[in-house]
PyMOL CGO cylinders between C-alpha atoms (Angstrom):
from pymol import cmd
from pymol.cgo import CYLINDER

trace = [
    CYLINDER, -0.58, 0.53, -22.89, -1.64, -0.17, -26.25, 0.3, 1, 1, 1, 1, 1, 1,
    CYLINDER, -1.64, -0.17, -26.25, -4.83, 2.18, -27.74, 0.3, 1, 1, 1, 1, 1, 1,
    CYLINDER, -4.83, 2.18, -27.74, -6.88, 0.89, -30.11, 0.3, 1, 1, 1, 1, 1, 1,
    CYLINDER, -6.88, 0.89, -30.11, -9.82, 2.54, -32.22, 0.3, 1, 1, 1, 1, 1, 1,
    CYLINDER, -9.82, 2.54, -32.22, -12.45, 0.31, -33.35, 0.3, 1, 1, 1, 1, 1, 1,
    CYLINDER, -12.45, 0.31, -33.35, -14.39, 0.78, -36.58, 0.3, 1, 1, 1, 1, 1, 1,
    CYLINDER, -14.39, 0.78, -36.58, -17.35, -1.56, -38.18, 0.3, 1, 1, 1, 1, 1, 1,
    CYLINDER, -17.35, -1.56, -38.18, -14.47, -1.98, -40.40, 0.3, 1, 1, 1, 1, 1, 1,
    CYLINDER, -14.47, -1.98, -40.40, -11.79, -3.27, -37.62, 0.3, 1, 1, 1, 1, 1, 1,
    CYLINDER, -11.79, -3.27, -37.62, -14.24, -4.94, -35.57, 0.3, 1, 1, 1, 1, 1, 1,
    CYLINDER, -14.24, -4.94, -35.57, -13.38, -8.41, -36.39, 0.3, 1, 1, 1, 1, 1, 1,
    CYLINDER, -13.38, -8.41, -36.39, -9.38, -8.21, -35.65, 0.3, 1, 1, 1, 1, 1, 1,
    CYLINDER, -9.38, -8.21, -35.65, -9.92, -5.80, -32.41, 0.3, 1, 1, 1, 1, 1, 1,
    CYLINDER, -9.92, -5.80, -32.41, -12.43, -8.44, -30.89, 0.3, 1, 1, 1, 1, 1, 1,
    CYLINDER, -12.43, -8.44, -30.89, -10.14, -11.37, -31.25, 0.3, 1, 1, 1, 1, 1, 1,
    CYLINDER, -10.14, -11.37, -31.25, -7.20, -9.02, -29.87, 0.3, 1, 1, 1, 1, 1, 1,
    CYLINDER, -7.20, -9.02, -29.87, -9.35, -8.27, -27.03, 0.3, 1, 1, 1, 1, 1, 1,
    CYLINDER, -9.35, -8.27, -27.03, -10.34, -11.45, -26.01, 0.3, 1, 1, 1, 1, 1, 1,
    CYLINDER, -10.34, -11.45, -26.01, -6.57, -12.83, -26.13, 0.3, 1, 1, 1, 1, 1, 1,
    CYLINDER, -6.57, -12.83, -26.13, -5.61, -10.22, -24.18, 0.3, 1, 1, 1, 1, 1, 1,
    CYLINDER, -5.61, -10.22, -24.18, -8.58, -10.87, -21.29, 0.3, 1, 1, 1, 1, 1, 1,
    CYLINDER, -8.58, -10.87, -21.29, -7.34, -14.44, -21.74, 0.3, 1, 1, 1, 1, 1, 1,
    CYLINDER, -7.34, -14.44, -21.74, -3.30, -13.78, -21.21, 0.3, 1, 1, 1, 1, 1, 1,
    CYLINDER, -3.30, -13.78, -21.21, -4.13, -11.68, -17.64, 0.3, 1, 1, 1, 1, 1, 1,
    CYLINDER, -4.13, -11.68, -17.64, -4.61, -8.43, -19.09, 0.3, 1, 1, 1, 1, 1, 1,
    CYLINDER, -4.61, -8.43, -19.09, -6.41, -5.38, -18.17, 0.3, 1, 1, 1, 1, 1, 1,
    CYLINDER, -6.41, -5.38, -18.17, -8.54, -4.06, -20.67, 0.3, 1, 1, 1, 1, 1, 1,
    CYLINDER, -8.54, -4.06, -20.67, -10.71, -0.58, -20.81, 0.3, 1, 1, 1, 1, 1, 1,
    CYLINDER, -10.71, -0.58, -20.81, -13.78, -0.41, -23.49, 0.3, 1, 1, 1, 1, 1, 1,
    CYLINDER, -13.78, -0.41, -23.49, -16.95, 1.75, -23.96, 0.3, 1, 1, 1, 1, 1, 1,
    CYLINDER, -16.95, 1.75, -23.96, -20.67, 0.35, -23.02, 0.3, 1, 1, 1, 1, 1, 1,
    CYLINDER, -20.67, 0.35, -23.02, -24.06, 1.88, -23.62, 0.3, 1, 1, 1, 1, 1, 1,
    CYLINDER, -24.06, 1.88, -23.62, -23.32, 3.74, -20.41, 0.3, 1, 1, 1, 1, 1, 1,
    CYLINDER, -23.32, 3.74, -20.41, -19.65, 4.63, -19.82, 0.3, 1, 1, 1, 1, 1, 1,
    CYLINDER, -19.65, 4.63, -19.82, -16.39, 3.20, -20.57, 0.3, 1, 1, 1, 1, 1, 1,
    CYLINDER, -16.39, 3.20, -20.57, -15.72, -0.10, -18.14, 0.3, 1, 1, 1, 1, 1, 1,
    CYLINDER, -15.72, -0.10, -18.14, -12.20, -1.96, -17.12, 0.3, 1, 1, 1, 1, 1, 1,
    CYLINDER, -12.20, -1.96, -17.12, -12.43, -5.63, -17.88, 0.3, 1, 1, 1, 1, 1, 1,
    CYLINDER, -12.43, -5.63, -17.88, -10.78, -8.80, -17.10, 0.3, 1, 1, 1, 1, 1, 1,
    CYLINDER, -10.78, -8.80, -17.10, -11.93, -12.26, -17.33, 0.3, 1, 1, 1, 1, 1, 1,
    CYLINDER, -11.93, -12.26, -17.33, -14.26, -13.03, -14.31, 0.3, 1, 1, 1, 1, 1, 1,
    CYLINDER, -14.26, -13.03, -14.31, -12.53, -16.48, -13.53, 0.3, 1, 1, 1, 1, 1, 1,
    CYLINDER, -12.53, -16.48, -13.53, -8.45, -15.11, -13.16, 0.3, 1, 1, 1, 1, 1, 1,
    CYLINDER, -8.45, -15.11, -13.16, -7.78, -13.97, -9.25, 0.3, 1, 1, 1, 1, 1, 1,
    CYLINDER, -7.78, -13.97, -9.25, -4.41, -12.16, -10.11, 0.3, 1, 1, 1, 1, 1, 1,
    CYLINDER, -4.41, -12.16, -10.11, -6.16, -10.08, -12.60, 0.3, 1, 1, 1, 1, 1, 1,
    CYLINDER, -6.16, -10.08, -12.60, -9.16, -9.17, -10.25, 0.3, 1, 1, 1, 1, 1, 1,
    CYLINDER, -9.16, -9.17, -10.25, -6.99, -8.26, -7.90, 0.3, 1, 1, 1, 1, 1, 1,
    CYLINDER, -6.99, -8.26, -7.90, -4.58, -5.91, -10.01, 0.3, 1, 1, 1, 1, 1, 1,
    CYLINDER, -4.58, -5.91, -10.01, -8.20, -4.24, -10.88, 0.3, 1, 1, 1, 1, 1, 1,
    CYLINDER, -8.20, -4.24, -10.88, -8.98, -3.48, -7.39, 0.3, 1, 1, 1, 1, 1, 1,
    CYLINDER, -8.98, -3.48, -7.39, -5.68, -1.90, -6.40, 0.3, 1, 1, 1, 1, 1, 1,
    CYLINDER, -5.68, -1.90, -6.40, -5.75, 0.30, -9.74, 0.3, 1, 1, 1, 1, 1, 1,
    CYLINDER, -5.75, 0.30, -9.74, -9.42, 1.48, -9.12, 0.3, 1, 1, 1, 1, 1, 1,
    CYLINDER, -9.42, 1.48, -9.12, -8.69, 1.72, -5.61, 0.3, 1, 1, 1, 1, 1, 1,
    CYLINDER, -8.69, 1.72, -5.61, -11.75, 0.09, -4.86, 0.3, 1, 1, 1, 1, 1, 1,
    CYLINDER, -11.75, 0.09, -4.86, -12.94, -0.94, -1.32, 0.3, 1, 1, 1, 1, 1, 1,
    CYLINDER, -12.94, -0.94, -1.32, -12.60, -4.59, -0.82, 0.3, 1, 1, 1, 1, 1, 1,
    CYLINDER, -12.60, -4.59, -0.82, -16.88, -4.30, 0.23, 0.3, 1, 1, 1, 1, 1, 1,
    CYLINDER, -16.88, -4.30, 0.23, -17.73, -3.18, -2.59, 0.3, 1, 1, 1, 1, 1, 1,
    CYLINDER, -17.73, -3.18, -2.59, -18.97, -5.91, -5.27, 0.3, 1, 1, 1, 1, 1, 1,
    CYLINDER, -18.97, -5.91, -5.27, -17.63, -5.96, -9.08, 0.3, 1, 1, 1, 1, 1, 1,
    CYLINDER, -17.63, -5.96, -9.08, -19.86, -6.11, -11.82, 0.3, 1, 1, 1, 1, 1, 1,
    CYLINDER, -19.86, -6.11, -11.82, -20.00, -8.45, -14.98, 0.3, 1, 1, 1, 1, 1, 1,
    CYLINDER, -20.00, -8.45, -14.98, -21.34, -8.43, -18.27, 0.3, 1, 1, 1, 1, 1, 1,
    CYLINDER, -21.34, -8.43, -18.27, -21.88, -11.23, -20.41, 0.3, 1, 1, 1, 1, 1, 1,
    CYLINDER, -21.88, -11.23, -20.41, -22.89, -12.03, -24.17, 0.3, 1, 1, 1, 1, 1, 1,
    CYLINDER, -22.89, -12.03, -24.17, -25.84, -14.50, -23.45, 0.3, 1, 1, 1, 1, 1, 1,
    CYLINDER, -25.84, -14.50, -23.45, -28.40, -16.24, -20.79, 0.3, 1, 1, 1, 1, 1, 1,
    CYLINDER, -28.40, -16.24, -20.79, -26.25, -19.54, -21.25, 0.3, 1, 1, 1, 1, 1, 1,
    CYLINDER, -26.25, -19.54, -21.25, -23.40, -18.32, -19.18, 0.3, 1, 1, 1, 1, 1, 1,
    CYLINDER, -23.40, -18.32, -19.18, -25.03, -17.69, -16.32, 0.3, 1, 1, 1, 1, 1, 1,
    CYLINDER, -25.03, -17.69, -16.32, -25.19, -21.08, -14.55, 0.3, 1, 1, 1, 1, 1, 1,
    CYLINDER, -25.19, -21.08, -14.55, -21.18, -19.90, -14.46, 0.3, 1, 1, 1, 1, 1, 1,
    CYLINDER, -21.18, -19.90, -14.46, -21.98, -17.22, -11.93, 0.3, 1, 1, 1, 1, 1, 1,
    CYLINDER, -21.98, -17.22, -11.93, -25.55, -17.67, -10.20, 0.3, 1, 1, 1, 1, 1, 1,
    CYLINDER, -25.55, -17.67, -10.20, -26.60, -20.36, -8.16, 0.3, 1, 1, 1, 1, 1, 1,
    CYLINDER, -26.60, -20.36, -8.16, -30.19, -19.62, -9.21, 0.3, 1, 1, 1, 1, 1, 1,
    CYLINDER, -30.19, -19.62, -9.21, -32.39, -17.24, -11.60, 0.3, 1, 1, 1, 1, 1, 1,
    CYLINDER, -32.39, -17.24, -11.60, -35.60, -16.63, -10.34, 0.3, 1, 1, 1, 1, 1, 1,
    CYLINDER, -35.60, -16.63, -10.34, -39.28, -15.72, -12.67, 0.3, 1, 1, 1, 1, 1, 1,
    CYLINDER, -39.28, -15.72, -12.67, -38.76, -12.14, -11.74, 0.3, 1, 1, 1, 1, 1, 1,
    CYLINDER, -38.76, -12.14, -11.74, -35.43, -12.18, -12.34, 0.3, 1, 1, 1, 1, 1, 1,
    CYLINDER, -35.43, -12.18, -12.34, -36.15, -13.92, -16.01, 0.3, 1, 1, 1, 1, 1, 1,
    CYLINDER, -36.15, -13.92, -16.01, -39.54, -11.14, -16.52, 0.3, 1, 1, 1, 1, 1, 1,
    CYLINDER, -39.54, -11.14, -16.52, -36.75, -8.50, -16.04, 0.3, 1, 1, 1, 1, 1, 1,
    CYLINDER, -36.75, -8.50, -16.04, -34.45, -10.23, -18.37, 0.3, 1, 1, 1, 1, 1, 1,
    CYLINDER, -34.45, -10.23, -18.37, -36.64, -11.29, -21.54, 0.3, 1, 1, 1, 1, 1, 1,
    CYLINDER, -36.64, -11.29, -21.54, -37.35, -7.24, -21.28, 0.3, 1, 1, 1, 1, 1, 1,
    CYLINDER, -37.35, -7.24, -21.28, -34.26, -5.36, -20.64, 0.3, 1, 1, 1, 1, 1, 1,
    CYLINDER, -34.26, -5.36, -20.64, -31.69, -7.61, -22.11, 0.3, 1, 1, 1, 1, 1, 1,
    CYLINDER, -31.69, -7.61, -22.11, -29.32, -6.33, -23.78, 0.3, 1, 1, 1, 1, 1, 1,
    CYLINDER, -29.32, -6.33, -23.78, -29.68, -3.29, -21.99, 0.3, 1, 1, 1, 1, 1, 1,
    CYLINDER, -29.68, -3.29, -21.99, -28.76, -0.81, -18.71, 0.3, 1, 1, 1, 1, 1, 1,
    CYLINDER, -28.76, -0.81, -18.71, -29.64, -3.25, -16.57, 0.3, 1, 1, 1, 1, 1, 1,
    CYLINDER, -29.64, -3.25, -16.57, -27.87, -4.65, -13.73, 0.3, 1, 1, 1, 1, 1, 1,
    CYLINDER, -27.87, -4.65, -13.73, -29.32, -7.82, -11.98, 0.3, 1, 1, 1, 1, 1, 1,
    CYLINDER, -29.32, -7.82, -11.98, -28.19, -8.62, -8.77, 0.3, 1, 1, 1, 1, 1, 1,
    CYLINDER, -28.19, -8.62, -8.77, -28.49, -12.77, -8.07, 0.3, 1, 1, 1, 1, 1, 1,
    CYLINDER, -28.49, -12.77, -8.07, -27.26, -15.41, -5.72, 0.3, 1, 1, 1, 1, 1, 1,
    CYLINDER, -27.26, -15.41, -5.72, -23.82, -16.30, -6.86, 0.3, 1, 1, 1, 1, 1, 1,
    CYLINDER, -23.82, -16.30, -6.86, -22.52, -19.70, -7.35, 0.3, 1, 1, 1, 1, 1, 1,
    CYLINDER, -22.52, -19.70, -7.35, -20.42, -21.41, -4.18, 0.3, 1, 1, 1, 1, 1, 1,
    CYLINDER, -20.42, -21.41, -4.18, -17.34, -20.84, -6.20, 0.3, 1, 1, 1, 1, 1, 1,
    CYLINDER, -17.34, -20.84, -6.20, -17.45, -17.54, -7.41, 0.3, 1, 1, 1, 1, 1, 1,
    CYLINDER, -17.45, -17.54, -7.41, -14.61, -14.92, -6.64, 0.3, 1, 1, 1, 1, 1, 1,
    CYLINDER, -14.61, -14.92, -6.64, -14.61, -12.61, -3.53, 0.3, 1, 1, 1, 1, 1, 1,
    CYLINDER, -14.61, -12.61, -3.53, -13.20, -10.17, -5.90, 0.3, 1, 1, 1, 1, 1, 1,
    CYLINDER, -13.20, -10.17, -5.90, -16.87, -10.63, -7.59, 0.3, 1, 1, 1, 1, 1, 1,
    CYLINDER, -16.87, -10.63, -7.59, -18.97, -11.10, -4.99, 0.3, 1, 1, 1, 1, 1, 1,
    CYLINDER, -18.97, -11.10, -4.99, -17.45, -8.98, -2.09, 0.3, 1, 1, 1, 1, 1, 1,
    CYLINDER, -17.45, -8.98, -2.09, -18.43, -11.75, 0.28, 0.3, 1, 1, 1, 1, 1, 1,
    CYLINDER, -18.43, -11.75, 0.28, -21.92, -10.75, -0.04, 0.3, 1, 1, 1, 1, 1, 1,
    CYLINDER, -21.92, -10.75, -0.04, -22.66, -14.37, -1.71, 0.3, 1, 1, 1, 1, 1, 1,
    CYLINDER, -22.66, -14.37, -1.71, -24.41, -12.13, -4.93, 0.3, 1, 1, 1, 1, 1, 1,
    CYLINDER, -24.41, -12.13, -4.93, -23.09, -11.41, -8.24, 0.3, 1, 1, 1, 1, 1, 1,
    CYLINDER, -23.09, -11.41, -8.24, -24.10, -8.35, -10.48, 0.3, 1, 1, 1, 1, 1, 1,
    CYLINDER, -24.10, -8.35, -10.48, -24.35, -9.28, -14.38, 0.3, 1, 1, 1, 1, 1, 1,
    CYLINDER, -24.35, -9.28, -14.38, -25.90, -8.16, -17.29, 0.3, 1, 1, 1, 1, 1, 1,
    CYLINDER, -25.90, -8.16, -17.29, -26.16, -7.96, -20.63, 0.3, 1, 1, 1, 1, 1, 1,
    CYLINDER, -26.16, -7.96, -20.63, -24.93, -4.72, -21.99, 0.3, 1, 1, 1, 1, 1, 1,
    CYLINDER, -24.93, -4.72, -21.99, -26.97, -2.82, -24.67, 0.3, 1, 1, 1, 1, 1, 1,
    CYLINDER, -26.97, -2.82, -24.67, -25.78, -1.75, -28.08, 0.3, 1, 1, 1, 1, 1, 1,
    CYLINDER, -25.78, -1.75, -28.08, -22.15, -1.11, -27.82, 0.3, 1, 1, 1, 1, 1, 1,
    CYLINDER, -22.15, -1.11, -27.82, -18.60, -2.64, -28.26, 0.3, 1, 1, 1, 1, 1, 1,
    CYLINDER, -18.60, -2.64, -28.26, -19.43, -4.30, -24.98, 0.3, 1, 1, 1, 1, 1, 1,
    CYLINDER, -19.43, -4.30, -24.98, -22.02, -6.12, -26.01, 0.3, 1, 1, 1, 1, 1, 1,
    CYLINDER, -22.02, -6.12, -26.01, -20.21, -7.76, -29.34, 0.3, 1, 1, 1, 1, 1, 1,
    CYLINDER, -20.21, -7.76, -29.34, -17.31, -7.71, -26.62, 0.3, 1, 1, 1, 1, 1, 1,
    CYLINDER, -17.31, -7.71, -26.62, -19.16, -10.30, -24.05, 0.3, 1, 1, 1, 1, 1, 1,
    CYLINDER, -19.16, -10.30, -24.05, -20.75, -12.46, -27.51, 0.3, 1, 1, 1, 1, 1, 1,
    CYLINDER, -20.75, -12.46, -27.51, -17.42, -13.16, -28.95, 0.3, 1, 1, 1, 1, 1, 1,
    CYLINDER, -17.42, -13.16, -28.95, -15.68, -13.85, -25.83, 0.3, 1, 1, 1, 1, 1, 1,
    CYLINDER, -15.68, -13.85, -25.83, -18.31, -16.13, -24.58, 0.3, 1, 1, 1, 1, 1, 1,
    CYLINDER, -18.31, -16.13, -24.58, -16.95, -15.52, -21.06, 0.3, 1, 1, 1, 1, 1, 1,
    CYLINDER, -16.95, -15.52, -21.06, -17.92, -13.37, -17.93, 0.3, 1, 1, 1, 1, 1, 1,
    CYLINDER, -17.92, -13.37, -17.93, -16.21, -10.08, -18.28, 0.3, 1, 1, 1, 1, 1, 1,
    CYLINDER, -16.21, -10.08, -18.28, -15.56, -7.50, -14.92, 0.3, 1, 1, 1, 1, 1, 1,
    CYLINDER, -15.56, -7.50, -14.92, -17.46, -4.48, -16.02, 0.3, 1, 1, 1, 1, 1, 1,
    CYLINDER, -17.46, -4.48, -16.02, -16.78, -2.06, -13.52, 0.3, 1, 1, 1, 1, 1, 1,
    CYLINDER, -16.78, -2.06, -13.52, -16.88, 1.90, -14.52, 0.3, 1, 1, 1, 1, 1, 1,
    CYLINDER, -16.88, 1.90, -14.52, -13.16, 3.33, -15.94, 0.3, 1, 1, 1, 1, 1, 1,
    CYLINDER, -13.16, 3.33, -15.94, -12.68, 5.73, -12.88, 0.3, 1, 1, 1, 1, 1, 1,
    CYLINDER, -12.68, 5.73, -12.88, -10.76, 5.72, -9.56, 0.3, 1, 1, 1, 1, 1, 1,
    CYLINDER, -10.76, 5.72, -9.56, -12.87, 5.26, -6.56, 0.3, 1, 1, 1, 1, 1, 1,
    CYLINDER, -12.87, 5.26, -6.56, -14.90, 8.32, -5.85, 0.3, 1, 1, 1, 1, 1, 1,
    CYLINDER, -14.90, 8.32, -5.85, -14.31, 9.98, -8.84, 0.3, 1, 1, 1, 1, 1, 1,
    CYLINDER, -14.31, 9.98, -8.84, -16.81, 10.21, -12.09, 0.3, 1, 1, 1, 1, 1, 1,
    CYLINDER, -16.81, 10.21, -12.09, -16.78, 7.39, -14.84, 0.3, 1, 1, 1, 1, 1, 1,
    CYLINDER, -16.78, 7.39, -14.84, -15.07, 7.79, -17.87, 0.3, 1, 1, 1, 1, 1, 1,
    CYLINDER, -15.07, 7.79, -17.87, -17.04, 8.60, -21.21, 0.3, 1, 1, 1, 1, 1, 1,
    CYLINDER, -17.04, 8.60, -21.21, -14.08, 8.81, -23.58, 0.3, 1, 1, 1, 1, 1, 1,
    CYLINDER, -14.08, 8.81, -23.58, -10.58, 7.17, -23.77, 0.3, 1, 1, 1, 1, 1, 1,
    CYLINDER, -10.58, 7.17, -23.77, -8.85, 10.31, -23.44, 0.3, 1, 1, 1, 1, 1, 1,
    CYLINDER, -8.85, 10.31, -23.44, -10.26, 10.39, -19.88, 0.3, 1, 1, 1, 1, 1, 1,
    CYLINDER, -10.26, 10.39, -19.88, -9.42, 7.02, -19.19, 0.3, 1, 1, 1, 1, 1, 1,
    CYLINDER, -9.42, 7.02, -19.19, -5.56, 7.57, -20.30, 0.3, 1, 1, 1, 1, 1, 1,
    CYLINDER, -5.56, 7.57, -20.30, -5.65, 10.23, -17.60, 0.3, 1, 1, 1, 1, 1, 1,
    CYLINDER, -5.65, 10.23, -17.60, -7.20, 8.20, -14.90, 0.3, 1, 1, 1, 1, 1, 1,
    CYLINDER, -7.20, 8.20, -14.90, -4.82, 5.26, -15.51, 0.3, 1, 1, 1, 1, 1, 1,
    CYLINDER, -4.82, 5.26, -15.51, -2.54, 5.56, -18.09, 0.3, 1, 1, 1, 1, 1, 1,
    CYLINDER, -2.54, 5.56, -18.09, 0.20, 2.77, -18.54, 0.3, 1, 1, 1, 1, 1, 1,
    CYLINDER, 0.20, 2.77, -18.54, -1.85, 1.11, -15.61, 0.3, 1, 1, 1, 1, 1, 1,
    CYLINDER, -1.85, 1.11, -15.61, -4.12, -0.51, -18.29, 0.3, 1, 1, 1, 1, 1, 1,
    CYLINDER, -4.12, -0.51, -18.29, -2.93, -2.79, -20.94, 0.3, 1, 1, 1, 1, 1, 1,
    CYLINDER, -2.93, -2.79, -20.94, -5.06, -1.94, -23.76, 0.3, 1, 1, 1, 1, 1, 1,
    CYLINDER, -5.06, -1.94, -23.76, -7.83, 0.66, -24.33, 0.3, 1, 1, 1, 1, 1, 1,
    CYLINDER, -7.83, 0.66, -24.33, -10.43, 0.41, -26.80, 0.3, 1, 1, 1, 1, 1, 1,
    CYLINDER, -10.43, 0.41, -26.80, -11.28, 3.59, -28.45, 0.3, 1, 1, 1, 1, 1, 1,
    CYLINDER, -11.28, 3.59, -28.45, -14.89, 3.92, -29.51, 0.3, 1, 1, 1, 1, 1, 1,
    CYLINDER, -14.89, 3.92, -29.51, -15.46, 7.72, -29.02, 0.3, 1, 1, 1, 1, 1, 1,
    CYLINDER, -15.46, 7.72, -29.02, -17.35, 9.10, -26.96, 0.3, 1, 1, 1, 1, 1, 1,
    CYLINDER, -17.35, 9.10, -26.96, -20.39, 7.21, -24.95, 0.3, 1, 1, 1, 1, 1, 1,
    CYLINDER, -20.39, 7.21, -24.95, -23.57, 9.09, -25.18, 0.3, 1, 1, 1, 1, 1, 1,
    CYLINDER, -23.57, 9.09, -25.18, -25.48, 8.65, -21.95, 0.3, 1, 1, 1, 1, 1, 1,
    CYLINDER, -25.48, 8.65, -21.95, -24.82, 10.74, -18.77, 0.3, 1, 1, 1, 1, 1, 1,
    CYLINDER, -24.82, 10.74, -18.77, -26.99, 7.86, -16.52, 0.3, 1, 1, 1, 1, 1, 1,
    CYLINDER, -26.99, 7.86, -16.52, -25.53, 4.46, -15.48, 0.3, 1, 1, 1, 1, 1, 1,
    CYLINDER, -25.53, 4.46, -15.48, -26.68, 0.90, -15.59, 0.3, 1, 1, 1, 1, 1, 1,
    CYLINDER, -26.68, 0.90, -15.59, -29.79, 0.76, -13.40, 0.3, 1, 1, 1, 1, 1, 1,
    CYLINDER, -29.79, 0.76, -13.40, -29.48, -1.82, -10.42, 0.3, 1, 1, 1, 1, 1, 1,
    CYLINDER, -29.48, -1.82, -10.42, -32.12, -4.25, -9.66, 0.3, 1, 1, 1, 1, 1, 1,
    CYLINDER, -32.12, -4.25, -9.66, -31.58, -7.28, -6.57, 0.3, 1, 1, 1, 1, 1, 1,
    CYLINDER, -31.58, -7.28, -6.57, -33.57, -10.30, -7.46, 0.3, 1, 1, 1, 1, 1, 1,
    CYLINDER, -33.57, -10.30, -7.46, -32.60, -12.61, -5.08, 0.3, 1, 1, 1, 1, 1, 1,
    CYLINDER, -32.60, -12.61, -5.08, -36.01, -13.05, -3.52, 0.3, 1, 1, 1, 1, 1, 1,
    CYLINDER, -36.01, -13.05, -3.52, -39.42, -13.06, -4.86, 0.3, 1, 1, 1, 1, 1, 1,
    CYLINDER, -39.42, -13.06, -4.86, -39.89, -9.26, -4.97, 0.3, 1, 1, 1, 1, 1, 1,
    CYLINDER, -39.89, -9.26, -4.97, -37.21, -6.97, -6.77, 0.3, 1, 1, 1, 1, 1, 1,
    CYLINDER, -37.21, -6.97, -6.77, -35.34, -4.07, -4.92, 0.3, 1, 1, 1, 1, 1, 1,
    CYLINDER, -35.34, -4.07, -4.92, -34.56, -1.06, -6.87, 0.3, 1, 1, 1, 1, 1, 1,
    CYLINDER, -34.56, -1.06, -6.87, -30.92, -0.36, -5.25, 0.3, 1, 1, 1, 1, 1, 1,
    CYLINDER, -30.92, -0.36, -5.25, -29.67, 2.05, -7.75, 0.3, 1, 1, 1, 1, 1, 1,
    CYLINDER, -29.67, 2.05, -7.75, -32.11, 3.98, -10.34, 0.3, 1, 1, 1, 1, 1, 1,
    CYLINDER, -32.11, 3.98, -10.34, -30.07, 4.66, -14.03, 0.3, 1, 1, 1, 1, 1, 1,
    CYLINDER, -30.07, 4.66, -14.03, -31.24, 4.50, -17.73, 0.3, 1, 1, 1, 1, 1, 1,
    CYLINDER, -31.24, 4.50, -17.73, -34.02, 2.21, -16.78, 0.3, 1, 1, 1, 1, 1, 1,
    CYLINDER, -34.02, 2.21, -16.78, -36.63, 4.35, -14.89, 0.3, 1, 1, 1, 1, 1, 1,
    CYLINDER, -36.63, 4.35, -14.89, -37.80, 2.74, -11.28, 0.3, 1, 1, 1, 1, 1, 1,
    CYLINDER, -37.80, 2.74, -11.28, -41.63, 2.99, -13.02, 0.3, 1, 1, 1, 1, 1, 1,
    CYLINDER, -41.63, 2.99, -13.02, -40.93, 1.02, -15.70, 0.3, 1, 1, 1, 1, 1, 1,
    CYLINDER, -40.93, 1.02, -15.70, -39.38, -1.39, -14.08, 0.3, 1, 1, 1, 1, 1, 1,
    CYLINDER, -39.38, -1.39, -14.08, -42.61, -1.86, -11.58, 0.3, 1, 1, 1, 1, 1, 1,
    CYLINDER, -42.61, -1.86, -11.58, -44.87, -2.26, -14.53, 0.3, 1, 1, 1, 1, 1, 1,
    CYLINDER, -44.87, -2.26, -14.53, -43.20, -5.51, -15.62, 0.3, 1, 1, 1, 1, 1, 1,
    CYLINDER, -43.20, -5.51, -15.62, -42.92, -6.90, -12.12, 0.3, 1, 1, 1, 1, 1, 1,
    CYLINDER, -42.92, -6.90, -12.12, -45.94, -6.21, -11.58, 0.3, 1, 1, 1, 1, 1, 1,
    CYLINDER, -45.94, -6.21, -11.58, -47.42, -8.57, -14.28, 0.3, 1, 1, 1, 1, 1, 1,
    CYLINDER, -47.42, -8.57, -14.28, -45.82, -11.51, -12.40, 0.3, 1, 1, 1, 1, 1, 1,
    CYLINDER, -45.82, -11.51, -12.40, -48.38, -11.03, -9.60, 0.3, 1, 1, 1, 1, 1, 1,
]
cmd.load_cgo(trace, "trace")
């Protein structure tokens, strides 16, 4: 497990590292807006799959993504709907987690067989310059064994996982205590299935100007 702190000054070299090592297989743990996530690239089964057995995570249970721009998403939905583009043009980048109908193809490790995919684009954060320079999906599901709280710092990532992850990207401490808020928008009205950052009134206010 290589660790890795990342500086305005580093950001450059640490980015490209990062990428090469989603690309090669690799398992890779680095801070959002929210909490740190584990990342691999959305598209490699064997990596997916060594993600679910080291979070212990039930095979029901969906795995997020982030990505860097609206472009990639005809890579992972089969359709975006007008409230799911109102929620977009305000949240994005931000802690906000659409839920959409996935494309055909898309991973069971992703989708959990529920034929949806969960995406965003993160806010202000490594992860963010993370998903623009790869130009890829990313997995962005929380650094924690199943059950247990997310990880806010790498130190409590080492613990959770240690050699388990192949590399770590150190960018202190996150600052929120809240997770991604998680909206389904696979029909015409939105369902609020998890409330986070993003408050469940705010979110109503914008849908609402749709109608």
């Amino acid at each position: 497990m290589l660790r890795i702190k990342v500086s305005e000054i580093n950001m450059a070299q640490v980015l490209r590292h990062t990428v090469e090592t989603l690309v090669n297989g690799d398992i890779v743990a680095y801070p959002t807006e929210t909490f740190y996530g584990l990342g691999v690239k959305f598209d490699l089964a064997h990596s997916l799959k060594n993600l679910y057995e080291i979070k212990q995570r039930p095979k029901d249970k969906a795995m997020p993504l982030i990505i860097g721009n609206k472009e990639l998403l005809p890579l992972i939905a089969a359709s975006v709907n007008n409230m799911a583009l109102l929620l977009m043009d305000r949240f994005w980048p931000g802690p906000l987690t659409l839920i959409l109908s996935a494309k055909e193809n898309l991973s069971e490790y992703i989708t959990a067989g529920t034929h949806k995919v969960a995406v965003r684009i993160p806010g202000e954060s490594f992860a963010l310059h993370l998903a623009k320079y790869a130009n890829f999906p990313i997995s962005a599901t929380s650094a924690n064994p199943s059950g247990i709280p997310p990880a806010s710092d790498a130190e409590t990532v080492i613990r959770y996982f240690g050699d388990r992850i192949d590399l770590i990207i150190d960018g202190g401490p996150t600052s929120n205590e809240l997770p991604s808020t998680i909206v389904d928008v696979t029909e015409r009205e939105m369902k609020i299935l998890r409330e986070g950052m993003i408050k469940k009134e705010l979110l109503i206010h914008y849908a609402d100007a749709l109608y």
